[in-house]
DSSP file (Angstrom, degrees, kcal/mol; ACC not computed):
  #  RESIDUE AA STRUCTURE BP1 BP2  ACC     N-H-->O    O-->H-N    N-H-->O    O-->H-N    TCO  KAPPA ALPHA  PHI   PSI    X-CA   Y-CA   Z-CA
    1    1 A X              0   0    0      0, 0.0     6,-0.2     0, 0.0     2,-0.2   0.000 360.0 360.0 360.0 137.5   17.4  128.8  153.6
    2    2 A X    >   -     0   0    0      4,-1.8     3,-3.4     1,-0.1     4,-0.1  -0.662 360.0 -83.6 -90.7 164.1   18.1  127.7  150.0
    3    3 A X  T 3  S+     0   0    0      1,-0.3    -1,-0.1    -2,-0.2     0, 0.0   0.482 129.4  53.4 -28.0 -29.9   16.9  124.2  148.3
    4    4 A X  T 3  S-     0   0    0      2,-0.2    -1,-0.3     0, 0.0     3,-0.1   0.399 118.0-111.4-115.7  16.9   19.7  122.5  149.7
    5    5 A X  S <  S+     0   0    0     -3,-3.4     2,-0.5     1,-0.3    -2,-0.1   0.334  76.1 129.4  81.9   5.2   19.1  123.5  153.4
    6    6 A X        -     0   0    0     -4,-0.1    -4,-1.8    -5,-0.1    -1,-0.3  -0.529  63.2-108.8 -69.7 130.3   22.2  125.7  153.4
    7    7 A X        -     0   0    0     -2,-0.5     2,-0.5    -6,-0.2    -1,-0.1  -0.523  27.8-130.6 -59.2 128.4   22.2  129.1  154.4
    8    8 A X        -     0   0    0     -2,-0.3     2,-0.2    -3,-0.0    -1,-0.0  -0.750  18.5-125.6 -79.2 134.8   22.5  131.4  152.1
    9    9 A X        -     0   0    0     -2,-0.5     2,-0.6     1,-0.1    -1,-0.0  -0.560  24.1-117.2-109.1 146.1   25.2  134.6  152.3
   10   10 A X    >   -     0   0    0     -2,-0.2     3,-0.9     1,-0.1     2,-0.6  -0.745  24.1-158.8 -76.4  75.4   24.3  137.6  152.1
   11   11 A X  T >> S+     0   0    0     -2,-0.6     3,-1.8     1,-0.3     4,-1.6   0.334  74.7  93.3 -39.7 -11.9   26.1  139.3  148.6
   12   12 A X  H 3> S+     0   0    0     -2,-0.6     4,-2.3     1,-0.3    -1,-0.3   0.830  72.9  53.2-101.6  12.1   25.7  142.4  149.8
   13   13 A X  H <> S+     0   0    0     -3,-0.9     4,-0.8     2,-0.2    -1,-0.3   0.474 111.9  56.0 -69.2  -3.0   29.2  143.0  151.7
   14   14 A X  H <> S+     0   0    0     -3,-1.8     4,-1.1     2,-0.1     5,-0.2   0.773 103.9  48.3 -83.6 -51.1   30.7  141.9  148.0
   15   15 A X  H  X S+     0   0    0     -4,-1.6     4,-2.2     2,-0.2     5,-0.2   0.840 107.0  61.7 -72.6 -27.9   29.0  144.4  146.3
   16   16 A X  H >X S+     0   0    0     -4,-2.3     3,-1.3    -5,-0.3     4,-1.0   0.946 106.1  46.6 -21.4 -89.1   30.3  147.2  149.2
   17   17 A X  H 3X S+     0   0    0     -4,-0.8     4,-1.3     1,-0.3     5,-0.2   0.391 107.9  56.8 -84.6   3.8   33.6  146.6  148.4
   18   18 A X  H 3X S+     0   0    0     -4,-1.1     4,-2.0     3,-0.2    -1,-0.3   0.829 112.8  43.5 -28.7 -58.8   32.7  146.9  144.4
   19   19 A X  H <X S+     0   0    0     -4,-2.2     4,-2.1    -3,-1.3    -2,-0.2   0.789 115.9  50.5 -76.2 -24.4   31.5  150.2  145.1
   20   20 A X  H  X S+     0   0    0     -4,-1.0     4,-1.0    -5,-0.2    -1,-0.2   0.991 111.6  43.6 -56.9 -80.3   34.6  150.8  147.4
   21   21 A X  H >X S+     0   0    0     -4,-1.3     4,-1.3     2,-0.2     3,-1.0   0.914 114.3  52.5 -57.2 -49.2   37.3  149.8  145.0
   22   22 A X  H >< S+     0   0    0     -4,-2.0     3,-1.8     1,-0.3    -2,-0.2   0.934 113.8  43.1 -40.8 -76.4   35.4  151.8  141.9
   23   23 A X  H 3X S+     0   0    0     -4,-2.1     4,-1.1     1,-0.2     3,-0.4   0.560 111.6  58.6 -52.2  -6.5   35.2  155.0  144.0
   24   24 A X  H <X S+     0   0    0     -3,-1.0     4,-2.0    -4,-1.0    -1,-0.2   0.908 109.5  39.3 -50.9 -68.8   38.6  154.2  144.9
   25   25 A X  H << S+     0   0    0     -3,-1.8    -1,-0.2    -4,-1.3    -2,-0.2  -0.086 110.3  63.2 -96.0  11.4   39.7  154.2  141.5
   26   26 A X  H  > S+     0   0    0     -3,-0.4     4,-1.7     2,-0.1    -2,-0.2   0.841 104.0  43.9  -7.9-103.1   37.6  157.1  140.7
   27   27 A X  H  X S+     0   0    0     -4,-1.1     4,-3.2     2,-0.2    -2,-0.3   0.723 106.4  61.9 -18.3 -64.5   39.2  159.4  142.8
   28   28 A X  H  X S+     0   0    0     -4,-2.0     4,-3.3     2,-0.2    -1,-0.2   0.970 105.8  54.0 -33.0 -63.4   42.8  158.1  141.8
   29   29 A X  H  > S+     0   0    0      1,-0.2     4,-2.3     2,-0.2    -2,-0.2   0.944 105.3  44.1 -20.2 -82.4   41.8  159.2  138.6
   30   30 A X  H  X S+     0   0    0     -4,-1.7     4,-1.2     2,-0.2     5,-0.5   0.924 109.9  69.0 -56.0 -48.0   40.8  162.9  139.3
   31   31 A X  H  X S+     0   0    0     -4,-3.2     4,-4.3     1,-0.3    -2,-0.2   0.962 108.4  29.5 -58.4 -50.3   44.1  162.9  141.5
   32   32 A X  H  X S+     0   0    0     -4,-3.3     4,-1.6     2,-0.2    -1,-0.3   0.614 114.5  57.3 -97.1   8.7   46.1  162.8  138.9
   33   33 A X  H  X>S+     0   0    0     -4,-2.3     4,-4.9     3,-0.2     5,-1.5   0.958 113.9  46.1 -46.1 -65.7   44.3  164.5  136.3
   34   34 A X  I  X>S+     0   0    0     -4,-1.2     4,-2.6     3,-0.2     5,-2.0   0.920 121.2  34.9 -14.0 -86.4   44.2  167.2  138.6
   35   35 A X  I  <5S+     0   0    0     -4,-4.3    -1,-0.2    -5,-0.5    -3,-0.2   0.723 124.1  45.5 -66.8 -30.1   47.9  167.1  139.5
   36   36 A X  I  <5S-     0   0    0     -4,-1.6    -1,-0.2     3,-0.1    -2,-0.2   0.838 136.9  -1.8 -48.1 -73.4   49.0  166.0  136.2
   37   37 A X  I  <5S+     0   0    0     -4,-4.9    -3,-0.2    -5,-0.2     4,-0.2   0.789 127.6  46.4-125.9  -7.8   47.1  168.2  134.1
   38   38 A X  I  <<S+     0   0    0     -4,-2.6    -4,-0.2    -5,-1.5    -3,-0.2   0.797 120.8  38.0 -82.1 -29.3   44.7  170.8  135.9
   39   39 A X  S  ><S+     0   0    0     -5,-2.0     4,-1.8    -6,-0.3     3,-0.3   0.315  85.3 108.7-113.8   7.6   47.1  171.9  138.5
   40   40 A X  T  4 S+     0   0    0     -6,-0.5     6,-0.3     1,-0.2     7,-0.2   0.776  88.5  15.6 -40.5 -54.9   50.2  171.9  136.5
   41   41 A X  T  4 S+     0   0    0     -4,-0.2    -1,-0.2     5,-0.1    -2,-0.1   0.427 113.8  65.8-114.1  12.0   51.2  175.5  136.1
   42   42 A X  T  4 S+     0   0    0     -3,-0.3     2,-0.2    -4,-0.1    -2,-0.2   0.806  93.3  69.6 -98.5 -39.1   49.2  177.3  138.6
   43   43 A X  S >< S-     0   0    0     -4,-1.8     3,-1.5     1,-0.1     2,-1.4  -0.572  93.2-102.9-108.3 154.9   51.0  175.5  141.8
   44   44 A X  T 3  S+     0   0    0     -2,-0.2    -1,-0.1     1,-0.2    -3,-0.0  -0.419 106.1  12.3 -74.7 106.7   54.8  176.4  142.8
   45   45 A X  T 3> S-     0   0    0     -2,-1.4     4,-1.2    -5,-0.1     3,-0.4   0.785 107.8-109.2  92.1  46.4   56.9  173.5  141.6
   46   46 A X  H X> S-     0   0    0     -3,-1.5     3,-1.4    -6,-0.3     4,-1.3   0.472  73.9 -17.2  75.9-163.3   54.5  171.6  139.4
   47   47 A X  H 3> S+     0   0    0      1,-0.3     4,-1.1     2,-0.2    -1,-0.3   0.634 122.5  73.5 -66.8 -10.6   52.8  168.3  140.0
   48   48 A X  H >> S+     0   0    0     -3,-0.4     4,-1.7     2,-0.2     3,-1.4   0.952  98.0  46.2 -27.5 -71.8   55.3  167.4  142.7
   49   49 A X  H << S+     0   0    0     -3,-1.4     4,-0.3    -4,-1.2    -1,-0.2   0.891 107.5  56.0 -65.6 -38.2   53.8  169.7  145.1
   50   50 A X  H 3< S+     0   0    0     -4,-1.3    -1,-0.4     1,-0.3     3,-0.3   0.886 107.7  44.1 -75.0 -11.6   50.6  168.9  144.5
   51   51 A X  H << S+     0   0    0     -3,-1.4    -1,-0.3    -4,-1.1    -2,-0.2   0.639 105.8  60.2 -91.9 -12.0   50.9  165.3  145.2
   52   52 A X  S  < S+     0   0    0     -4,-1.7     2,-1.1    -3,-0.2    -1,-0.2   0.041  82.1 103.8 -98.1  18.2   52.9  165.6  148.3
   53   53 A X    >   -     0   0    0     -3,-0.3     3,-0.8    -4,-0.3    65,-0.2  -0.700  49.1-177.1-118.2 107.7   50.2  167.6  149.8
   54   54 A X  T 3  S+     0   0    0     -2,-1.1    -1,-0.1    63,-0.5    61,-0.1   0.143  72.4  60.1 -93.7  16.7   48.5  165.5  152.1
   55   55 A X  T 3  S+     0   0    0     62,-0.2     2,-0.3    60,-0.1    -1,-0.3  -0.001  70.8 120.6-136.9  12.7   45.5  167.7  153.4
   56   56 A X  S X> S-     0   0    0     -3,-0.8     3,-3.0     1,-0.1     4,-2.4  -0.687  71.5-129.0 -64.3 133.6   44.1  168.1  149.7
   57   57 A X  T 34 S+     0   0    0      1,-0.3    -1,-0.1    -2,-0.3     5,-0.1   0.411 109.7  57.9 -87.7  11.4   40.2  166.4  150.1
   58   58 A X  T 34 S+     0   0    0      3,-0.2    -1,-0.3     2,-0.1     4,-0.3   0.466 104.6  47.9-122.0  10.2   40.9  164.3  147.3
   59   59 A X  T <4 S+     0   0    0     -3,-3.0     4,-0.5     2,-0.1     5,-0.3   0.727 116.0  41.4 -91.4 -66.3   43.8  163.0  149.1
   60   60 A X  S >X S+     0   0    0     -4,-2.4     4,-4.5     2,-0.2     3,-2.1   0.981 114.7  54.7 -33.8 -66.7   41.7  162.4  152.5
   61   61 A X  H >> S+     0   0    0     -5,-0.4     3,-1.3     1,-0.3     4,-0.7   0.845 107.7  50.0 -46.8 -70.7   38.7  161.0  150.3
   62   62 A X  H 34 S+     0   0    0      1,-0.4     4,-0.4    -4,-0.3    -1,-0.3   0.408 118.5  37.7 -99.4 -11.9   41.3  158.3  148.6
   63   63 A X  H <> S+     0   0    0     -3,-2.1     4,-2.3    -4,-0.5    -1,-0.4   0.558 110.0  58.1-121.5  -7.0   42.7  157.0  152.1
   64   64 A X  H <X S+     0   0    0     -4,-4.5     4,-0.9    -3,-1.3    -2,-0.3   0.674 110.3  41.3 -78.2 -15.3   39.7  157.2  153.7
   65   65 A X  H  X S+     0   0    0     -4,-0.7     4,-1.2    -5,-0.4     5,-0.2   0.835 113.7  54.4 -78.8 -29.9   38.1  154.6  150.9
   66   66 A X  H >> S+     0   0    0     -4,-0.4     4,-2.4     1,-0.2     3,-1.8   0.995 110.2  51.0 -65.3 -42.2   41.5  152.5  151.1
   67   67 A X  H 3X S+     0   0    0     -4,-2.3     4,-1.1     1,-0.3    -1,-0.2   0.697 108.7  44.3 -75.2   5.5   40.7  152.5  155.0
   68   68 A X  H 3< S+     0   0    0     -4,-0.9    -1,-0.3     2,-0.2    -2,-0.2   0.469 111.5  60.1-103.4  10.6   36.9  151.2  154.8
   69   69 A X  H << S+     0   0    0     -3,-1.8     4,-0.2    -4,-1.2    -2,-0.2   0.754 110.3  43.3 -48.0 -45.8   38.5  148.5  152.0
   70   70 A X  H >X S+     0   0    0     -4,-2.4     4,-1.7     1,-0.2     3,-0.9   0.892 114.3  48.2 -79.6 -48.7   40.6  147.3  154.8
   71   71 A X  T 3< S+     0   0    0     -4,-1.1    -1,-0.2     1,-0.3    -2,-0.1   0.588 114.3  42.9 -60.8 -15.1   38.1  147.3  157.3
   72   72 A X  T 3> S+     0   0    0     -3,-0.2     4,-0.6     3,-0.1    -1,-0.3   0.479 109.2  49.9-103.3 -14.5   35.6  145.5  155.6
   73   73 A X  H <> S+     0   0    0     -3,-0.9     4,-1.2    -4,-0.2    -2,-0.2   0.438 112.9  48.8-126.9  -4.8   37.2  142.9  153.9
   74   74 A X  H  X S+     0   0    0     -4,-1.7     4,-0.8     2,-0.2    -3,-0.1   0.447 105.5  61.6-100.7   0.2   39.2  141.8  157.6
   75   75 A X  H  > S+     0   0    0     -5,-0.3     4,-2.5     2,-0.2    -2,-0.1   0.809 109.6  46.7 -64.0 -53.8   35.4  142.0  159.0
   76   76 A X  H  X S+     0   0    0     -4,-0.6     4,-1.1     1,-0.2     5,-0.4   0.917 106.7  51.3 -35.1 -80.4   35.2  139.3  156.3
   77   77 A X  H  X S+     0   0    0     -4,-1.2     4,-0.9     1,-0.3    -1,-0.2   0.589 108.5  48.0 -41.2 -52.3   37.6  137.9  157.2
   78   78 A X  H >X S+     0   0    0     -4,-0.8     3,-5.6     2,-0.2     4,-0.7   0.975 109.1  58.4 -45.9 -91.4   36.5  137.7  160.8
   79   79 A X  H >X S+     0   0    0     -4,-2.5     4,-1.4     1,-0.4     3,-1.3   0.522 103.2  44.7   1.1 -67.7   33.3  136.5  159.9
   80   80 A X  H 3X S+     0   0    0     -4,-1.1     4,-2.6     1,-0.3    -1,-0.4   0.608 106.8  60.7 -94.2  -6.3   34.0  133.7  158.3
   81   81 A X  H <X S+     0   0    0     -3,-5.6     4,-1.8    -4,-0.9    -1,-0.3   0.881 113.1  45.1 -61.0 -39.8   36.8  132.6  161.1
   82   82 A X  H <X S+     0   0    0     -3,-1.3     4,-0.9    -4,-0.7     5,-0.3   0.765 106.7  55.0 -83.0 -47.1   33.7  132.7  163.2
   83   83 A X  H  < S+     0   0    0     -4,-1.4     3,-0.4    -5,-0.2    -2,-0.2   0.936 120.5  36.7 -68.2 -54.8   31.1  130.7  160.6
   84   84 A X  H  < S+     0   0    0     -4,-2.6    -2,-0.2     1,-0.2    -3,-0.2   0.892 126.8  30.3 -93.3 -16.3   33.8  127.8  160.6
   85   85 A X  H  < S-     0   0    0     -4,-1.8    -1,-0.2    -5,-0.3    -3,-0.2   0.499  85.2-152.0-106.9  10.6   35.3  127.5  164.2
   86   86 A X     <  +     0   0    0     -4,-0.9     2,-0.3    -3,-0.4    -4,-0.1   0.755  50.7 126.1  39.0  47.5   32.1  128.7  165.3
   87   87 A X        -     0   0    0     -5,-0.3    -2,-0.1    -6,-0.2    -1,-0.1  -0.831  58.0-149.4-128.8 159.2   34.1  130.4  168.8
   88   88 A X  S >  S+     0   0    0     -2,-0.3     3,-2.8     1,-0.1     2,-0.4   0.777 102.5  65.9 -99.6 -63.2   34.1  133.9  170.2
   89   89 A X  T 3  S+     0   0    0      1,-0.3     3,-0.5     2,-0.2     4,-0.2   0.289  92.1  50.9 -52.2  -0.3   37.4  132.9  171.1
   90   90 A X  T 3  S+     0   0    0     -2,-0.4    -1,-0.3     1,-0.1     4,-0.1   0.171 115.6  45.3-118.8  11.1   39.1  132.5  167.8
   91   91 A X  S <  S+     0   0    0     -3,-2.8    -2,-0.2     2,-0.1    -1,-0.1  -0.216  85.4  87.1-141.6  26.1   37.9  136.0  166.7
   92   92 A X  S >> S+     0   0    0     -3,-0.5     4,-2.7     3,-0.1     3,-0.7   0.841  96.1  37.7 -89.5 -21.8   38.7  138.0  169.8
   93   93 A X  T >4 S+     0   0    0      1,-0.3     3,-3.0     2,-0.2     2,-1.5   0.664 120.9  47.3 -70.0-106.2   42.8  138.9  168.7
   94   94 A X  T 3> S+     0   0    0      1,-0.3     4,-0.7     2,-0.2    -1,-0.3   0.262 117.6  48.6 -36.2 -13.1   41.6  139.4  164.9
   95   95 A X  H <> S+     0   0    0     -2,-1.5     4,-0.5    -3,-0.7    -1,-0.3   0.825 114.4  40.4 -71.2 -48.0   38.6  141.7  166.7
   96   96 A X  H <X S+     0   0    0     -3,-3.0     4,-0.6    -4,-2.7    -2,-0.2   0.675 120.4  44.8 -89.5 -13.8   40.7  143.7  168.9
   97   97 A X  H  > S+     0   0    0     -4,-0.3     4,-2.4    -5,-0.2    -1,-0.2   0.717 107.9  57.1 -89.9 -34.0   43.5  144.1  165.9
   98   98 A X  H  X S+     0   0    0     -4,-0.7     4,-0.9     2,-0.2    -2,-0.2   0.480 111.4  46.5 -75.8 -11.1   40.6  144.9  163.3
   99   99 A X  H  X S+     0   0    0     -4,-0.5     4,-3.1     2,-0.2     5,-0.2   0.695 108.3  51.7 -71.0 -45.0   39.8  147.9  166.1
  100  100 A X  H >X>S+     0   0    0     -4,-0.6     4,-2.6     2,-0.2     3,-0.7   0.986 111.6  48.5 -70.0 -64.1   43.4  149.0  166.3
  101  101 A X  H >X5S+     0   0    0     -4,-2.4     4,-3.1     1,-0.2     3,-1.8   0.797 115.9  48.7 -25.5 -77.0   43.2  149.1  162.1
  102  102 A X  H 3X5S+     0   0    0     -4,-0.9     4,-1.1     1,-0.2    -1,-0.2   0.617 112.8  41.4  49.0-108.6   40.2  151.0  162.8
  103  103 A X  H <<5S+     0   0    0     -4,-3.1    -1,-0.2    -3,-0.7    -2,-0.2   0.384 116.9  46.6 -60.7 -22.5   41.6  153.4  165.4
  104  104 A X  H XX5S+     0   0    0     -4,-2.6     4,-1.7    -3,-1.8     3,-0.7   0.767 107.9  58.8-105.6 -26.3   45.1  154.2  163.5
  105  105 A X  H >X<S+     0   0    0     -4,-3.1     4,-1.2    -5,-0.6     3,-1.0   0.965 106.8  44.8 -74.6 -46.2   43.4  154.7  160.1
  106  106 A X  H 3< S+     0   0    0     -4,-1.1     4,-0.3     1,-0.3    -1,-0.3   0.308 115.7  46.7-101.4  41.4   41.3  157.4  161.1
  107  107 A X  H <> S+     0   0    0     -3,-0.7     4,-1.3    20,-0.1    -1,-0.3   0.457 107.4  49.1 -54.3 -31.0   43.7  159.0  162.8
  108  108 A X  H << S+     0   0    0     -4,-1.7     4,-0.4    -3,-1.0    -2,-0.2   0.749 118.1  50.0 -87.9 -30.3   46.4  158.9  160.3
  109  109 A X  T  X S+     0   0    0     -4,-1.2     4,-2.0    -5,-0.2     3,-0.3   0.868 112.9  47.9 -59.0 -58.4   43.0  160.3  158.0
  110  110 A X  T  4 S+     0   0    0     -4,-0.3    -2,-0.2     1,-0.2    -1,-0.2   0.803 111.0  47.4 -62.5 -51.3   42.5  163.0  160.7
  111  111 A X  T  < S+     0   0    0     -4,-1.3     4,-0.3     1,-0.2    -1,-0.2   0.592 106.3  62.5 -85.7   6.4   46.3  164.1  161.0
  112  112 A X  T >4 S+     0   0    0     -4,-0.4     3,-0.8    -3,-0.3    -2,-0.2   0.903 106.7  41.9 -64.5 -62.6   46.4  164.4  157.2
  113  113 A X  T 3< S+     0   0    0     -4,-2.0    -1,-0.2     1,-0.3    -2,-0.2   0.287 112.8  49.2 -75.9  13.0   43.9  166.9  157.2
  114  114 A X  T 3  S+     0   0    0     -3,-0.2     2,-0.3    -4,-0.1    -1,-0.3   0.330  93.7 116.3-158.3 -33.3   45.1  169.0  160.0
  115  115 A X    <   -     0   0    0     -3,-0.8   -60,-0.1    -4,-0.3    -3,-0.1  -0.369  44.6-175.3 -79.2 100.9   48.4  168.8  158.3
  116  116 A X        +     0   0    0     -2,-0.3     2,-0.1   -62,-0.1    -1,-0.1  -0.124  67.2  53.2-121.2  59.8   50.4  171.9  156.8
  117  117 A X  S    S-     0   0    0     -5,-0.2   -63,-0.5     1,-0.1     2,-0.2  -0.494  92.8 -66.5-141.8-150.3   53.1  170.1  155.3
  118  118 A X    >   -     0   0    0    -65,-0.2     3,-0.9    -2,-0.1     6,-0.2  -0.615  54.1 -96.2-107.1-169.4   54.1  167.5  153.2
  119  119 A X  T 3  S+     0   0    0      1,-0.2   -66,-0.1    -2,-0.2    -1,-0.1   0.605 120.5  63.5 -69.6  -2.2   53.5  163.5  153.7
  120  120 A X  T 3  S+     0   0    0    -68,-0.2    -1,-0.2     5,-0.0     5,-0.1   0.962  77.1 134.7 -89.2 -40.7   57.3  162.9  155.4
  121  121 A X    X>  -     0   0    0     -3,-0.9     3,-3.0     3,-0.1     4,-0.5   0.342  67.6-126.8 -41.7 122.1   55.9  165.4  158.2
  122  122 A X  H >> S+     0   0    0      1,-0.3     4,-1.9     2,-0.2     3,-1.5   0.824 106.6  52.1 -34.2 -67.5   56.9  163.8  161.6
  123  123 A X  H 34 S+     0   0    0      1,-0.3    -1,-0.3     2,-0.2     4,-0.2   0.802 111.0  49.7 -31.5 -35.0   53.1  163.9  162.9
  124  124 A X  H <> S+     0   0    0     -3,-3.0     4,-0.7     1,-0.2    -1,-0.3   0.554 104.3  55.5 -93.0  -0.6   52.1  162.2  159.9
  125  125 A X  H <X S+     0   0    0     -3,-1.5     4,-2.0    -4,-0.5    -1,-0.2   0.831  95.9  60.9-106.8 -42.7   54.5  159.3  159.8
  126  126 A X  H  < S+     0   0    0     -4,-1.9    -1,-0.2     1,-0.2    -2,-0.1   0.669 112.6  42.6 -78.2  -1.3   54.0  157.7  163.2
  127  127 A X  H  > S+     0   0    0      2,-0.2     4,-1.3    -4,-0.2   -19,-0.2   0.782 108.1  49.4-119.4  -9.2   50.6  157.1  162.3
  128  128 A X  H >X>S+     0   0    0     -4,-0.7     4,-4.6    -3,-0.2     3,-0.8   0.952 108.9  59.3 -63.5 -57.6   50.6  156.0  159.0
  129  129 A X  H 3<5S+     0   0    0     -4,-2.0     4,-0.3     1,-0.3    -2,-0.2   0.526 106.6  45.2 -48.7  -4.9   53.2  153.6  160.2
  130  130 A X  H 3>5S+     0   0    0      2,-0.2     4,-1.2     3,-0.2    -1,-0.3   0.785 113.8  51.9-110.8 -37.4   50.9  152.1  162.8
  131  131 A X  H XX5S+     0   0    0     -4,-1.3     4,-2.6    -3,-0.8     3,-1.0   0.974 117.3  37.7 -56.4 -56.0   48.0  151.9  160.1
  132  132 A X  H 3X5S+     0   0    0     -4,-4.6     4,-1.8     1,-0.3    -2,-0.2   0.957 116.8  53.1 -75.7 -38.1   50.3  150.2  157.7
  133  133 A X  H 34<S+     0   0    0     -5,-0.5    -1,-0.3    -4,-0.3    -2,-0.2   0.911 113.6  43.3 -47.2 -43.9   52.1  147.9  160.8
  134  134 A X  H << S+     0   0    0     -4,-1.2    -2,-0.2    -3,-1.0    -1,-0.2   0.888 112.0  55.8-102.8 -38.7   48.5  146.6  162.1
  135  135 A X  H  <        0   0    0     -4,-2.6    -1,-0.2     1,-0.2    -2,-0.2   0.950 360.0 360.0   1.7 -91.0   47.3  145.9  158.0
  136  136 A X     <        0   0    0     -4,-1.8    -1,-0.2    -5,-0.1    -2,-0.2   0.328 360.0 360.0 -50.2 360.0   50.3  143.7  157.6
């Protein structure tokens, strides 16, 4: 308890998604240095190809951070539904929709790497779309 008999929150789910969004933006970096200028003339048909190639680990790495951003900051989000209406019931939909997020992100993660095509690939599209659907 603090001085003024409040409960105090715990910072360190703020400093998470610091560390999130940095490596995040890390990784963005290196992608397109890489595709931009390391991988420029060695692959056939230039930085195109390399960026439309979705089973690159620096691809994976960069949507697997985006999905623990998303998951963590509608866990907030939860939370704090929960700290003011103090109900199970007003955080079971946002629980069971923060699962589906969840469930379609590493899946969409999962057919990425498994993936020997570009990002339009049929496989890869119904699950992105379900990531991005349950986000929104």
């Amino acid at each position: 308890m603090s001085q003024a008999g409040h409960q105090s929150s715990n910072p360190s789910g703020g400093y998470f998604a610091v560390e999130l969004s940095t490596a995040h933006m890390v990784v963005n970096i290196t992608r397109a240095k890489d595709g931009l200028v390391k991988y420029r003339d060695t692959l056939h048909g230039g930085p195109a190809s390399f960026f439309e190639d979705v089973s690159r680990p620096t691809y994976l790495i960069k949507n697997a951070l985006y999905i623990m951003q998303t998951l963590l900051a509608d866990a907030v989000v939860i939370y704090r539904c929960y700290v003011v209406w103090q109900s199970v019931l007003v955080i079971v939909l946002p629980s069971m929709l923060w699962c589906s997020v969840a469930v379609t992100g590493i899946r969409a993660v999962y057919s990425c790497s498994q993936a020997s095509s570009n990002i339009f690939a049929e496989a890869l599209v119904q699950w992105v779309k379900a990531f991005l659907a349950n986000c929104n």
